[in-house]
DSSP file (Angstrom, degrees, kcal/mol; ACC not computed):
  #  RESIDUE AA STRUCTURE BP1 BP2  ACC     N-H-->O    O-->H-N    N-H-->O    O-->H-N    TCO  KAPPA ALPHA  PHI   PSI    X-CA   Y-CA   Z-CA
    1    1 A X              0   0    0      0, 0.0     2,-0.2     0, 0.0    37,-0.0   0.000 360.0 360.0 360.0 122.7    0.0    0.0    0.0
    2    2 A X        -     0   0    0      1,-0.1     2,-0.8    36,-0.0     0, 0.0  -0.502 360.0-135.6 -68.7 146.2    1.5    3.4   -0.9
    3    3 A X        +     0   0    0     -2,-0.2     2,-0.1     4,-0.1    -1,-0.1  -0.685  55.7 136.1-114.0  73.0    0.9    6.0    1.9
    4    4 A X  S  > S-     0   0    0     -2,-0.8     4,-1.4     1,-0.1     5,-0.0  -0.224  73.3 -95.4 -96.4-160.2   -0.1    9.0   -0.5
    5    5 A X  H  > S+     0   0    0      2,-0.2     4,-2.0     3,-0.1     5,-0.3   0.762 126.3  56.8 -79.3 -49.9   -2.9   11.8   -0.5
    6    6 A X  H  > S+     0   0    0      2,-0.2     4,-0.8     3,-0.1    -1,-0.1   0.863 107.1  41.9 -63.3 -32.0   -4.8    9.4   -2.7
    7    7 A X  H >> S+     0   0    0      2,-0.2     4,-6.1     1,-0.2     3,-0.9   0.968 114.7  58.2 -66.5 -59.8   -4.8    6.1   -0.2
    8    8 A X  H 3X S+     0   0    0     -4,-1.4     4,-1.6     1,-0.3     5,-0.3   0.881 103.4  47.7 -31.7 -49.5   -5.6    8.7    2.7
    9    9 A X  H 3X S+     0   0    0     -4,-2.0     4,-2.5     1,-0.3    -1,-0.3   0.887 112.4  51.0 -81.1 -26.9   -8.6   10.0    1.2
   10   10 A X  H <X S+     0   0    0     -3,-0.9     4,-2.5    -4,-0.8    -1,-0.3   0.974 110.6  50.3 -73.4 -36.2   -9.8    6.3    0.5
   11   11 A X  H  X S+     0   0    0     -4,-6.1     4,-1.2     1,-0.2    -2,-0.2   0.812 108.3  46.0 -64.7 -22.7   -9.2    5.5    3.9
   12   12 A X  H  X S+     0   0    0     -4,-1.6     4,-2.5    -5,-0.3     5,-0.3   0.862 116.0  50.4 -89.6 -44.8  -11.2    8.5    5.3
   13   13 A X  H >X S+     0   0    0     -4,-2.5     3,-2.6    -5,-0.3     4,-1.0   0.951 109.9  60.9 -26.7 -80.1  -14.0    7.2    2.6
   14   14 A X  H 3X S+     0   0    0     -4,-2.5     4,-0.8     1,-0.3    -2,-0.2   0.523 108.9  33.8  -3.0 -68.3  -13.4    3.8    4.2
   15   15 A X  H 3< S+     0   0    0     -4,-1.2    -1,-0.3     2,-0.2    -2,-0.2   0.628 109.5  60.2 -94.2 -35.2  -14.3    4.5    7.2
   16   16 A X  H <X S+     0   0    0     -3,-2.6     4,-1.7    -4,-2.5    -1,-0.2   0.636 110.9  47.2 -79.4 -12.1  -17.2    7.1    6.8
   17   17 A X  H  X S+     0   0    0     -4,-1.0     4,-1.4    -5,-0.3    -2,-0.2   0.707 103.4  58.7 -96.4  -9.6  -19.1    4.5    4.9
   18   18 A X  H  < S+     0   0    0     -4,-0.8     5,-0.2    -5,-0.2    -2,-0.2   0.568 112.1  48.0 -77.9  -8.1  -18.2    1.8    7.7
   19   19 A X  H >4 S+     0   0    0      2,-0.2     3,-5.0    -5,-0.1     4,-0.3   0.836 109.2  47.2 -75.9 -66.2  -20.2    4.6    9.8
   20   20 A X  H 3< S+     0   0    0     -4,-1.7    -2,-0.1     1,-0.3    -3,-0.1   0.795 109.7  60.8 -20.7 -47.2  -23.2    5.0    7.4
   21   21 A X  T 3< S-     0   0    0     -4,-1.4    -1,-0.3    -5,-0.1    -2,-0.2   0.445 116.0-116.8 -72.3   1.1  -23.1    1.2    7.5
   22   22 A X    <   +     0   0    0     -3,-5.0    -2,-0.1     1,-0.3    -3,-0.1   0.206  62.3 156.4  91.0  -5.6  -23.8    1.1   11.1
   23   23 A X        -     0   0    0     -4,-0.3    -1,-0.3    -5,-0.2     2,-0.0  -0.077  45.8-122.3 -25.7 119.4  -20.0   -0.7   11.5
   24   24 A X        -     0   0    0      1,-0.1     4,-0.2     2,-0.0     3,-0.1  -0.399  29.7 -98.9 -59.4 172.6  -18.9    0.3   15.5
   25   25 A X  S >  S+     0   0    0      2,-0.1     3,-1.1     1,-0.1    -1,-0.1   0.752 120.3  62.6 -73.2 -51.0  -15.6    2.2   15.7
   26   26 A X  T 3  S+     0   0    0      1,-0.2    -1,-0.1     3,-0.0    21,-0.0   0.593  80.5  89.0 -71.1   1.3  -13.4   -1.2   16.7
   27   27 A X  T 3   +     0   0    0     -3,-0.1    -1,-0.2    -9,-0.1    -2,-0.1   0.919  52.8 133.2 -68.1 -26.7  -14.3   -2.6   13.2
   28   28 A X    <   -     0   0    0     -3,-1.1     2,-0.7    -4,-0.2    -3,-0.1   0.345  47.5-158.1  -6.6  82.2  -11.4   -1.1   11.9
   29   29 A X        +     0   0    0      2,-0.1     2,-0.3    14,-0.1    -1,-0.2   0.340  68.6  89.7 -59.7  22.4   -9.5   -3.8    9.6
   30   30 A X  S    S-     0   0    0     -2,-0.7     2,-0.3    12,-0.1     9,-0.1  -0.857  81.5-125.5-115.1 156.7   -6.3   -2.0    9.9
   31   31 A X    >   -     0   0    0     -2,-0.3     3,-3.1     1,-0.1     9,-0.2  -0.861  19.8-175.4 -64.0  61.3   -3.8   -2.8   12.8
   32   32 A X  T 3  S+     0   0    0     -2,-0.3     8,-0.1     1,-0.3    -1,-0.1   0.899  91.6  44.9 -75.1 -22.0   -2.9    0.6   14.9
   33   33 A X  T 3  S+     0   0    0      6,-0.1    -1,-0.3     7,-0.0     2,-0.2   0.555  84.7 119.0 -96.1  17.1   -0.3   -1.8   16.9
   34   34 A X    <   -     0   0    0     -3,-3.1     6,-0.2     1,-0.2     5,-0.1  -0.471  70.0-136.0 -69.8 144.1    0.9   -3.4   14.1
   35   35 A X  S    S+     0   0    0     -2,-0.2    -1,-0.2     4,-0.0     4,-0.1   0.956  85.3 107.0 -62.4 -51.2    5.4   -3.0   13.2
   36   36 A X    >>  -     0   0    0      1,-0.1     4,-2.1     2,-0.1     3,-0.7   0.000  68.6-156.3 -80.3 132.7    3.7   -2.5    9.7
   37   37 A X  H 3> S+     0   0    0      1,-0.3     4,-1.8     2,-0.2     5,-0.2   0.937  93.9  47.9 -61.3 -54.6    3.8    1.1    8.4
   38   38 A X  H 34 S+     0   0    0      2,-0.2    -1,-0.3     1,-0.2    -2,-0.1   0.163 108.1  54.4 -88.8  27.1    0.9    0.8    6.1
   39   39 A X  H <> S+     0   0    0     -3,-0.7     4,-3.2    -5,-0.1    -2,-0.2   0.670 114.2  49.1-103.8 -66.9   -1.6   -1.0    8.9
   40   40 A X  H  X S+     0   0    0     -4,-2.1     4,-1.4     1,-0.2    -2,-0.2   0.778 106.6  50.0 -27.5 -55.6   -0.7    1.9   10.8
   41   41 A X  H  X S+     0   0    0     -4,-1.8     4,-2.2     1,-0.2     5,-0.3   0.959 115.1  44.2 -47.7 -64.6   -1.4    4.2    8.3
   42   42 A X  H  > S+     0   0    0      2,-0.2     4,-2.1     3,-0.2     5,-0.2   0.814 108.3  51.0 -59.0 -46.3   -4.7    2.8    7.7
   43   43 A X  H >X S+     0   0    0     -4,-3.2     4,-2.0     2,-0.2     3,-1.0   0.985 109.2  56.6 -53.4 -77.8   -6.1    2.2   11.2
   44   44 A X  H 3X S+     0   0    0     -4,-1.4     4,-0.7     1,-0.2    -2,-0.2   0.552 117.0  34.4 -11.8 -66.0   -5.0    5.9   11.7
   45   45 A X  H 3X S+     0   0    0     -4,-2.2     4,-1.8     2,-0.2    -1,-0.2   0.717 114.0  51.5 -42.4 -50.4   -7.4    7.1    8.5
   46   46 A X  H <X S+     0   0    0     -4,-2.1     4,-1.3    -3,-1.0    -2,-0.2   0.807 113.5  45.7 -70.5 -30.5  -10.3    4.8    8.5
   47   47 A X  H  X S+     0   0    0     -4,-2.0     4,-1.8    -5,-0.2     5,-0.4   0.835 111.8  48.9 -98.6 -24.3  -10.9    5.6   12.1
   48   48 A X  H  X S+     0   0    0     -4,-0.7     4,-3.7    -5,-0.3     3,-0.3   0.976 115.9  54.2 -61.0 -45.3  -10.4    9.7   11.4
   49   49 A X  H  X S+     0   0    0     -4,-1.8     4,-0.5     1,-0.3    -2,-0.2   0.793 110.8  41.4 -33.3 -59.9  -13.0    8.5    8.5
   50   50 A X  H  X S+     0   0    0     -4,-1.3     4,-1.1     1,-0.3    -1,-0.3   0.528 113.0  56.8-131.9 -43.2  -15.3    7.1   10.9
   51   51 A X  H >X S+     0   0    0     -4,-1.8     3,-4.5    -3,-0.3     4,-1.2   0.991  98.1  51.4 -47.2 -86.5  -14.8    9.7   13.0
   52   52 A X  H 3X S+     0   0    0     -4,-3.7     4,-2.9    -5,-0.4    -2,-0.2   0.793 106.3  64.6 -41.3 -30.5  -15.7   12.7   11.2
   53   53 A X  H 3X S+     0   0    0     -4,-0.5     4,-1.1    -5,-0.3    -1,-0.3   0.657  98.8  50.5 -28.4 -54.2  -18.8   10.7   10.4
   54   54 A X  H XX S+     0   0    0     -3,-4.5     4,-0.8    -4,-1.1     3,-0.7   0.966 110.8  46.8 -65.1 -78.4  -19.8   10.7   13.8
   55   55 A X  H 3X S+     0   0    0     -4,-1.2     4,-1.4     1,-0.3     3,-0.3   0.794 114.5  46.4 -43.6 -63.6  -19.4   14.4   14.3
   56   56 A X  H >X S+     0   0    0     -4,-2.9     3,-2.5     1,-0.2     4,-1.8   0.826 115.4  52.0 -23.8 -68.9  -21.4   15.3   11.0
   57   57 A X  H <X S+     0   0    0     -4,-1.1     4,-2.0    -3,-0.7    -1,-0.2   0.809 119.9  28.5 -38.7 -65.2  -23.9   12.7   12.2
   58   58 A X  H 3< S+     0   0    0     -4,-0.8    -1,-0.3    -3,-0.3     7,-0.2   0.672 112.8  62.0 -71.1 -21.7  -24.6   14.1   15.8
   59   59 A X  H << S+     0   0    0     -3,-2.5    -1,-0.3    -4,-1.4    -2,-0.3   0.867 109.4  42.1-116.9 -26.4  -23.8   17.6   15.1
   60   60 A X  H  < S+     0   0    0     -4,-1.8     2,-0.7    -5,-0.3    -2,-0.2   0.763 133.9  24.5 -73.5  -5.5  -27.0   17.5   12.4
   61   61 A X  S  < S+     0   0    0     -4,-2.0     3,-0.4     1,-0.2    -1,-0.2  -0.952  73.2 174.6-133.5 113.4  -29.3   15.3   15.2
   62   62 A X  S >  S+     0   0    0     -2,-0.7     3,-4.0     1,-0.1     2,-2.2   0.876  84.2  63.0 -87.3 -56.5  -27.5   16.4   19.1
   63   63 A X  T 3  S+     0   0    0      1,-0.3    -1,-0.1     3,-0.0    -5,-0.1   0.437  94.3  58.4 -62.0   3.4  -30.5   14.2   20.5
   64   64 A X  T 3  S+     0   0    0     -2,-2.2    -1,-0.3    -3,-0.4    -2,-0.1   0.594  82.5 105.4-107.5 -12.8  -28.9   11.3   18.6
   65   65 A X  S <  S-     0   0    0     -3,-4.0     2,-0.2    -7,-0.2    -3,-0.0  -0.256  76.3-113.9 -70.0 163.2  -25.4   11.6   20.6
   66   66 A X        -     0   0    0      1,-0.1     2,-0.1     2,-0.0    -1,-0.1  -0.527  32.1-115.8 -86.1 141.0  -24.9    8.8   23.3
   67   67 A X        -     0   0    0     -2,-0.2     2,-0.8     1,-0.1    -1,-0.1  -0.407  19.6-109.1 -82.3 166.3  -24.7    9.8   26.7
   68   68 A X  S    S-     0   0    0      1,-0.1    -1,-0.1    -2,-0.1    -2,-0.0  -0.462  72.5 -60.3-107.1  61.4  -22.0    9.6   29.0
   69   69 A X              0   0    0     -2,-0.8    -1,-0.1     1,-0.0    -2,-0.0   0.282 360.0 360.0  76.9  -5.7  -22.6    6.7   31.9
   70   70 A X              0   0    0      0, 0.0    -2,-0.0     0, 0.0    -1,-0.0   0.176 360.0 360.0 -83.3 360.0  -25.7    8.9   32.8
């Protein structure tokens, strides 16, 4: 796997369509503890994906964010 501009932006795809898909945040198929560069890489992106996903998501519905032990 090359670690360009182009992978990044699939991985951030990646990851916002594992939200859409109702995917949890630990689905991640990349490794973040892995010795491999491009696992790394990948975890890193798909879960920023996944991320940003959330925020969009909650920040058009707040009544939809999860509460916090309460």
């Amino acid at each position: 796997m090359e670690l360009n501009r182009q992978r990044y932006l699939a991985l951030l795809d990646e990851g916002k369509a594992a939200f859409a898909a109702g995917d949890p945040s630990d689905a991640c198929p990349y490794d973040q503890y892995s010795p491999d560069q491009a696992q790394q890489f990948g975890a890193r992106y798909w879960t920023k994906g996944w991320i940003a996903a959330r925020t969009a998501a909650e920040s058009k519905n707040p009544q939809a964010e999860v509460s916090a032990g309460q």
